[in-house]
C-alpha positions as CSV (number, residue, x, y, z in Angstrom):
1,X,1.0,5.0,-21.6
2,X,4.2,4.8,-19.5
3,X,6.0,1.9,-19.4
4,X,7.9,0.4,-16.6
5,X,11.8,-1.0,-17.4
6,X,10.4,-4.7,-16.9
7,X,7.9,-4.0,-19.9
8,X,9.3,-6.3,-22.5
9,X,9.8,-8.8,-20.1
10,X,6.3,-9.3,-18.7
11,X,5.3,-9.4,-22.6
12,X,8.1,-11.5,-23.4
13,X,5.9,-13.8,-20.6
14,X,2.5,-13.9,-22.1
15,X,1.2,-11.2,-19.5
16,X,-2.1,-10.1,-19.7
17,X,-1.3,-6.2,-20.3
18,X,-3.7,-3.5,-19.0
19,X,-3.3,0.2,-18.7
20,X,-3.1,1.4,-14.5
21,X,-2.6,5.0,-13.5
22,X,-1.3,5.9,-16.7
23,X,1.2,2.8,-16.9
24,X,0.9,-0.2,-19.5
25,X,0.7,-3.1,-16.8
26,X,0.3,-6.5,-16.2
27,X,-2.2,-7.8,-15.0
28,X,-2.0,-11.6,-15.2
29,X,0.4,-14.2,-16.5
30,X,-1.7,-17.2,-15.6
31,X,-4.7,-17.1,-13.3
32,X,-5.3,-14.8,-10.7
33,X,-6.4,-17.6,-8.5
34,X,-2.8,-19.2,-9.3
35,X,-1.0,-16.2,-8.3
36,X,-2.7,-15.6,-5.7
37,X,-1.8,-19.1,-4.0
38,X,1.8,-18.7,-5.5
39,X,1.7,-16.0,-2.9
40,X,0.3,-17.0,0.0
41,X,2.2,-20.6,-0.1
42,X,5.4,-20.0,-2.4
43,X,7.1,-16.6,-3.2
44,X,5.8,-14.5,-6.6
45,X,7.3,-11.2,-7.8
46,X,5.4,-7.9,-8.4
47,X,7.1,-5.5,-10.6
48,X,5.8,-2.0,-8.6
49,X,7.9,0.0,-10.6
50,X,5.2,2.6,-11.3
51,X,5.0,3.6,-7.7
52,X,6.6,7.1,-7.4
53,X,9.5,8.1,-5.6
54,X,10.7,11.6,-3.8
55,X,13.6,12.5,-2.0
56,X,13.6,14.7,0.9
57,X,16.4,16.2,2.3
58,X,18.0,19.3,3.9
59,X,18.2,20.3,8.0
60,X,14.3,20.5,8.0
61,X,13.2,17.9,6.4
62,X,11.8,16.2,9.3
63,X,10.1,19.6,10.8
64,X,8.3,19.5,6.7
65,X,7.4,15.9,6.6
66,X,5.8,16.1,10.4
67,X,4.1,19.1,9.3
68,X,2.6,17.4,6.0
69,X,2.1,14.0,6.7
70,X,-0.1,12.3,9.1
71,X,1.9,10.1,11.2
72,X,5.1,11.3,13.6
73,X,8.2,11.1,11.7
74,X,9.6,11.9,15.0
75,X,9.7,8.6,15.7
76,X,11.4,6.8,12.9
77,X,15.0,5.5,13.3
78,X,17.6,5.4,10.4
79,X,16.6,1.9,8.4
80,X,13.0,2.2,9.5
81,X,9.9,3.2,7.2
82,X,6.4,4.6,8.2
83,X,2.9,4.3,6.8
84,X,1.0,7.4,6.9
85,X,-1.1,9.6,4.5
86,X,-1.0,13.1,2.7
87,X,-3.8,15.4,3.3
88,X,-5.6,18.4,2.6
89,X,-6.6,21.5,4.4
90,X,-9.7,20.5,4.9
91,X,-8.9,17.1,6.5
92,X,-9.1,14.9,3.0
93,X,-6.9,12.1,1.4
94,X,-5.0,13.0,-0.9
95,X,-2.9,9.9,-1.0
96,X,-1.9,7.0,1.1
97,X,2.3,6.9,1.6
98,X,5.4,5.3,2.9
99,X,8.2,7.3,4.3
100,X,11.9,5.9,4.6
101,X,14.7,7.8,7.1
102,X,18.0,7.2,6.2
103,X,21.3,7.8,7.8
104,X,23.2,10.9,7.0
105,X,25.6,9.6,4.9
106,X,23.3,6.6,3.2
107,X,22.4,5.7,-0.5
108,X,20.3,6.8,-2.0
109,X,21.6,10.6,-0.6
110,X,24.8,11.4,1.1
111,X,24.8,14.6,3.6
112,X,24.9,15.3,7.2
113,X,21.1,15.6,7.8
114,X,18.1,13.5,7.7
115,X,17.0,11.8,4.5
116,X,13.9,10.8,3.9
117,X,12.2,8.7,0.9
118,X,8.2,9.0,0.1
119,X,7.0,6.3,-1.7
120,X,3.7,7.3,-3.3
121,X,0.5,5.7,-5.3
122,X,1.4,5.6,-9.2
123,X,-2.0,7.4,-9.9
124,X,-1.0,10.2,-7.4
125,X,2.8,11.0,-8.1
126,X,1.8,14.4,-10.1
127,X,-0.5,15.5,-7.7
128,X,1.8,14.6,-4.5
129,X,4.7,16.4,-5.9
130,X,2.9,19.5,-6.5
131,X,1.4,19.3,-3.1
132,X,4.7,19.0,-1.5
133,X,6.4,21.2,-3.6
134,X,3.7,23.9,-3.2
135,X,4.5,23.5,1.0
136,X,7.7,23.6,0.9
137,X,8.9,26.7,2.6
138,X,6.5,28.6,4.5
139,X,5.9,25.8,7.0
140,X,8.9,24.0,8.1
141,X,9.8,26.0,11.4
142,X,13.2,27.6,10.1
143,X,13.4,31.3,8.6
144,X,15.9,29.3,6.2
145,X,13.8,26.5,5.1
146,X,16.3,23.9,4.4
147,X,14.3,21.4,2.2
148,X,15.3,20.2,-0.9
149,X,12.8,17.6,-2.9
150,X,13.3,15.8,-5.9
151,X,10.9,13.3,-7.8
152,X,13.1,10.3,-8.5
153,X,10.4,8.2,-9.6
154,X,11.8,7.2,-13.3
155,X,14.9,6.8,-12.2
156,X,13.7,4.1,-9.6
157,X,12.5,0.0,-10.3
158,X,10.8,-1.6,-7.4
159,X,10.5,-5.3,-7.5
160,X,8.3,-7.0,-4.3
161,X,9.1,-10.1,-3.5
162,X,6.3,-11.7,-1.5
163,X,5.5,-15.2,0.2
164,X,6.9,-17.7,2.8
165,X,9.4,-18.6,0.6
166,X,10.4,-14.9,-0.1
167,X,13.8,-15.1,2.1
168,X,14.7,-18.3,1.1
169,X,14.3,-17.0,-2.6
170,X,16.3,-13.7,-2.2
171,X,19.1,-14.5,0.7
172,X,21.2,-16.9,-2.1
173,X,21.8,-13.1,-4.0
174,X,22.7,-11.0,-0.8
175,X,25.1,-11.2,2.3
176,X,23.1,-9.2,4.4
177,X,20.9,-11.4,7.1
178,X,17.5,-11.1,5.2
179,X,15.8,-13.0,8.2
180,X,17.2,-10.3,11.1
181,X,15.4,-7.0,9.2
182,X,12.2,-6.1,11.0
183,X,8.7,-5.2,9.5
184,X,8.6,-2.0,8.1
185,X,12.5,-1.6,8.5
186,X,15.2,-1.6,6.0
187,X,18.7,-2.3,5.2
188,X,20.8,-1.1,2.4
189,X,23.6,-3.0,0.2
190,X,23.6,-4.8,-2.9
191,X,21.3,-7.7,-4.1
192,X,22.9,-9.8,-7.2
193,X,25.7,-7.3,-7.0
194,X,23.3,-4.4,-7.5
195,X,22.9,-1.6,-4.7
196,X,19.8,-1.7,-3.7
197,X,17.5,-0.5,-0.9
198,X,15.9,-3.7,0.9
199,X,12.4,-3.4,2.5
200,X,10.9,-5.3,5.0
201,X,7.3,-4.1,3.3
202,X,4.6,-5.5,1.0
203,X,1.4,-5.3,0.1
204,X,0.2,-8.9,0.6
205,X,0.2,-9.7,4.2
206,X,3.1,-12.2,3.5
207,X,6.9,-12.5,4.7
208,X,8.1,-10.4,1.8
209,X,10.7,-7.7,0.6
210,X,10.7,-4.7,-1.7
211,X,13.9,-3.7,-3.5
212,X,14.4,-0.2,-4.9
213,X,17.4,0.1,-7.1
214,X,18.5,2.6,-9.5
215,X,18.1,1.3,-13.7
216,X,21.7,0.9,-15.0
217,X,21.9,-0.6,-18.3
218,X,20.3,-4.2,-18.2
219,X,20.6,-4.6,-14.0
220,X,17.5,-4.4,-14.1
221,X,16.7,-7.8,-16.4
222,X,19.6,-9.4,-14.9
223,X,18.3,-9.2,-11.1
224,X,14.5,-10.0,-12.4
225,X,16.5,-13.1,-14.1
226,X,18.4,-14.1,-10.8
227,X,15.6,-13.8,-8.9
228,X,13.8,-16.1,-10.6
229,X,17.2,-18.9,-11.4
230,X,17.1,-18.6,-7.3
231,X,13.2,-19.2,-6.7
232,X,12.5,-22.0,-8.9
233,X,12.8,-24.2,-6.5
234,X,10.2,-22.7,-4.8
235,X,8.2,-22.7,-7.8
236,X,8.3,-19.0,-7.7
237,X,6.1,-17.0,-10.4
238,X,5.4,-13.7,-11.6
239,X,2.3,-11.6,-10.1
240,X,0.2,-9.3,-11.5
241,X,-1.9,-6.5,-10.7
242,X,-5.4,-8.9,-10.4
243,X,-4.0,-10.9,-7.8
244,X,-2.0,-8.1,-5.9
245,X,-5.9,-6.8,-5.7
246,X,-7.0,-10.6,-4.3
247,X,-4.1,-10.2,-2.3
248,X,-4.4,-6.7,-0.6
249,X,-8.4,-7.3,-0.1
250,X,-7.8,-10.3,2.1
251,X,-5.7,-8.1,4.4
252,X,-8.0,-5.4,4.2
253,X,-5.1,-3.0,2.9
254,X,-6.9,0.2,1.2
255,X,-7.2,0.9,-2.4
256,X,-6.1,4.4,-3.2
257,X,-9.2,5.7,-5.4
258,X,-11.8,2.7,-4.3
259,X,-11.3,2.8,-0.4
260,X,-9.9,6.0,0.2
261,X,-9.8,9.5,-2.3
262,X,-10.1,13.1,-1.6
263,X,-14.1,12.5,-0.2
264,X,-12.6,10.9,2.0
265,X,-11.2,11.9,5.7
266,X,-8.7,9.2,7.9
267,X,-10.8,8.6,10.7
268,X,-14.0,7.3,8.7
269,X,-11.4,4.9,7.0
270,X,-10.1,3.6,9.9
271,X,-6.7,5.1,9.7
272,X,-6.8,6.8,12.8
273,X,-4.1,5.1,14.0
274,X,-1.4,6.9,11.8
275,X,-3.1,10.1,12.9
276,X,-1.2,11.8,15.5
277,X,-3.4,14.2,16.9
278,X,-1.0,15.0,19.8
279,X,2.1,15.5,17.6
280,X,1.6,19.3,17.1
281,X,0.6,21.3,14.1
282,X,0.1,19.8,10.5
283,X,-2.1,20.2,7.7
284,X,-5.6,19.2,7.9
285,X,-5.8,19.2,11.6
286,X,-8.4,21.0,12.9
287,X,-10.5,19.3,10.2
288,X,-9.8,16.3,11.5
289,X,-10.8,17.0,14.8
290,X,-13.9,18.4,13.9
291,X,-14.7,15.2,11.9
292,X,-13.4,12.9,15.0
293,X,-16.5,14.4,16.6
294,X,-19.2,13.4,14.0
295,X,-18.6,10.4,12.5
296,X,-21.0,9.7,9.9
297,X,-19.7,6.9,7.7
298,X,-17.3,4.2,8.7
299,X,-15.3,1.5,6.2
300,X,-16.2,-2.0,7.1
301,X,-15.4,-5.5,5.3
302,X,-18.0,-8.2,5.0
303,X,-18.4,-11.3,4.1
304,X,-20.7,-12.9,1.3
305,X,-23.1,-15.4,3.2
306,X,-24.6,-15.9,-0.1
307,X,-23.4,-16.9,-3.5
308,X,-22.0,-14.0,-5.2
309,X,-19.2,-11.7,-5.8
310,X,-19.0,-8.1,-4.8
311,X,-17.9,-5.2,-6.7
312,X,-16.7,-1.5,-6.7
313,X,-19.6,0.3,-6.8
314,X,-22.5,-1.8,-5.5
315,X,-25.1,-0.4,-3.1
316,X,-25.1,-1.7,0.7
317,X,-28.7,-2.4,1.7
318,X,-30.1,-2.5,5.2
319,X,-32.4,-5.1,4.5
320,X,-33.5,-7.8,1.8
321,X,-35.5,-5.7,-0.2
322,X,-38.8,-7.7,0.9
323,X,-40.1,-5.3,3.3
324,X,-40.8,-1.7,3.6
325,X,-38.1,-0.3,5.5
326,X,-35.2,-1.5,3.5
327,X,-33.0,1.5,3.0
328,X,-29.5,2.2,0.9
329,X,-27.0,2.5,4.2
330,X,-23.6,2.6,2.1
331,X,-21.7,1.6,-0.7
332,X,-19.1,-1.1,-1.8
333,X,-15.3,0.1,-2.6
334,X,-13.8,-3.1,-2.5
335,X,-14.9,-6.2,-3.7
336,X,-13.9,-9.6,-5.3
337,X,-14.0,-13.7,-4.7
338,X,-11.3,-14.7,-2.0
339,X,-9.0,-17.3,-3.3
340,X,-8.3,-18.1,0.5
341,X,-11.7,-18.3,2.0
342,X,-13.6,-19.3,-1.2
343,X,-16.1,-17.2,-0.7
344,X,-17.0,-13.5,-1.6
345,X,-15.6,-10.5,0.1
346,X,-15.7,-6.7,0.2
347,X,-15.2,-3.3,2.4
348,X,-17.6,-0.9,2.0
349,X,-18.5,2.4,3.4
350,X,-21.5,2.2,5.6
351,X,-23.6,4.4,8.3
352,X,-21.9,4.6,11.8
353,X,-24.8,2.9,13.4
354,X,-24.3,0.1,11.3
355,X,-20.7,-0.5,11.8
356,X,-21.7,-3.5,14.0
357,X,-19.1,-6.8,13.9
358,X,-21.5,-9.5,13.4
359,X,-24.6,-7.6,11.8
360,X,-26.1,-7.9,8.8
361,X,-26.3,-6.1,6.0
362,X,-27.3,-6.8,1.7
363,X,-25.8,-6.3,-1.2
364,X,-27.0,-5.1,-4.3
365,X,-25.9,-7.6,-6.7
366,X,-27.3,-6.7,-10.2
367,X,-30.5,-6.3,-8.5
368,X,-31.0,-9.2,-6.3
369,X,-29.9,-8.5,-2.6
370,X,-27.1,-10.7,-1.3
371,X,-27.0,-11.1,2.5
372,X,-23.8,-10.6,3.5
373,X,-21.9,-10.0,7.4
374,X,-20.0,-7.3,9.1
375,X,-16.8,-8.7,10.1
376,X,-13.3,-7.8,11.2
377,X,-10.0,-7.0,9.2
378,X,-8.1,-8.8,8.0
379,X,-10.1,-11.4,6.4
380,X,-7.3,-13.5,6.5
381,X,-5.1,-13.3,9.8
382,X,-1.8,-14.8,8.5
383,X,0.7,-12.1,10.5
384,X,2.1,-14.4,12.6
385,X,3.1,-17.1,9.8
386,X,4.4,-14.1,7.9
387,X,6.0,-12.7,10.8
388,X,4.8,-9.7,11.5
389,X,3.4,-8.1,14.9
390,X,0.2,-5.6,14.9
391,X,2.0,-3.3,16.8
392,X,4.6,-2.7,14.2
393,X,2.3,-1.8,11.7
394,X,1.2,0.8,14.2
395,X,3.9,2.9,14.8
């Protein structure tokens, strides 16, 4: 297994180690349900570091990424990020992404042209790469193609700072006005004397930050420790993978592999929103139309109105099981117990017709079917305590 630079560390704290996407991980200290409320009341630290990394640069780098990617990088400003998605010719996930622009002359790449960073799913960096890589050329809209990528992925640590306490925690180590950067924008400067990239991002729902910096020696244990000397006010603890899950479920965030995978096409997972139909060409577009206009499946989340837990997996029923028309309508890709709402939770794939707010539908729970309700995301509407607008995440 790969290891991420803060391995020793988490160890070093008792963590619960698992193996994710090919990484040796943690995935608890404590409790999930501890860490979980760390987060949503205090501030806790992920270390992310096995997300991957690319660079994109050269004089067409925008014309590739609008061609290969989902959303319109058209729109993003130096300092601002974008979510949006890689997919196939044929209109299918490949994975779930952020994309950074930079300035011209900015870290992490200095040339007059737009710089870009794609932050990609641990479990997908291979297969991304090769994706991109194998586009590179043919499609950018320049007989010179002027695209250079690299995969800087093990060069890179990614720490995520998350919960109201987050800027509090992190603006004793930095000069720059933590409280003035926008959702899903960024700054650049150093953090505990370390150059960093700053995000405005997270995976939680929470006021939060994640810093990309570049391993140097022992920066990267001397930030972790800093971080920490600065949060303990706060109570501030370290999070693992189990309640980033707990976490991202409550905001009905996607999974890449449980809610979304190459089966699966944008619209039907409710990211039509990052798909910019009206942008111009891309990959996977006439697909993507064509599914537009048959819509079998949709992704819903539900709510347990009965005493169990749902999990990955588990058949969606239409009805009890007592009568004769009870029929398998979908399937669960999500599921867990919500620290928040004490009560089971879950998104699931279901028939379009059933995609009703408010209806019922059962879970297959080992056999015994658990009534549970159609409701809408988030489970947990916290984005205007954490500060962030709808409309931002929608751009």
């Amino acid at each position: 297994m790969k290891r991420t630079p803060f391995n020793e560390i988490h160890k070093k704290l008792g963590a619960k180690m698992v193996e994710f996407a090919g990484f040796e991980m943690p995935v608890q200290y404590s409790s999930i349900m501890a860490e979980h409320k760390c987060v949503r009341q205090s501030v806790g630290v992920f270390d992310v570091s096995h997300m991957g990394e690319f660079l994109v640069r050269g004089r067409d780098s925008e014309a590739f990424l609008q061609r290969n990617t989902l959303n319109d990088v058209t729109k993003l400003a130096p300092g601002q990020a974008q979510y949006t998605a890689l997919v196939n010719e044929n209109g299918f996930l490949l994975d779930d992404l952020i994309v950074y622009r930079f300035s011209g002359t900015s870290l992490p790449v200095a040339e007059a042209s737009p710089a870009y960073m794609i932050v990609a799913n641990a479990a997908n960096i291979e297969k991304d790469y090769k994706t991109f890589s194998s586009r590179l050329f043919p499609q950018t809209g320049s007989s010179t193609g002027d695209v250079r990528l690299e995969d800087v992925s093990d060069r890179t640590a990614l720490l995520s700072v998350q919960g109201p306490k987050s800027i509090a925690t992190l603006q004793k180590l930095t000069g720059i006005e933590l409280s003035s950067i926008q959702y899903y924008h960024f700054v650049e400067g150093k953090i505990d004397g370390t150059d960093a990239i700053i995000s405005r991002t997270g995976y939680t729902g929470e006021l939060g930050f994640e810093i990309f910096f570049t391993v140097n020696g022992t920066n990267h244990e001397e930030l972790w420790n800093e971080i920490f000397e600065s949060g303990r006010e706060f109570n501030i603890m370290p999070i693992g993978l189990g309640a980033r899950d707990t976490l991202r479920l409550e905001m009905g965030y996607c999974l890449y592999g449980n809610d979304i995978d190459e089966t699966t096409n944008p619209i039907e997972a409710g990211l039509g929103w990052i798909t910019k139909i009206d942008k111009g060409d891309f990959v996977g577009k006439q697909a993507i139309i064509k599914a537009r206009q048959n819509i079998a499946r949709k992704l819903v989340g539900f709510e347990m109105e009965e005493s169990a837990i749902p999990r990955h997996g588990y058949e969606i029923h239409s009805e009890s099981g007592k009568t004769q028309f009870a029929e398998r309508v979908g399937c669960v890709t999500s599921g867990t117990f919500s620290p928040s709402l004490e009560t089971g939770i879950g998104m699931g794939y279901v028939e379009a017709s059933r995609a009703v707010e408010n209806s019922d539908i059962f879970i297959d729970v080992r056999g015994k079917k658990a009534r549970a309700r159609v409701v809408k995301l988030p489970f947990v509407d916290n984005h205007s305590r954490a500060g962030i607008q709808l409309s931002q995440t929608k751009n």
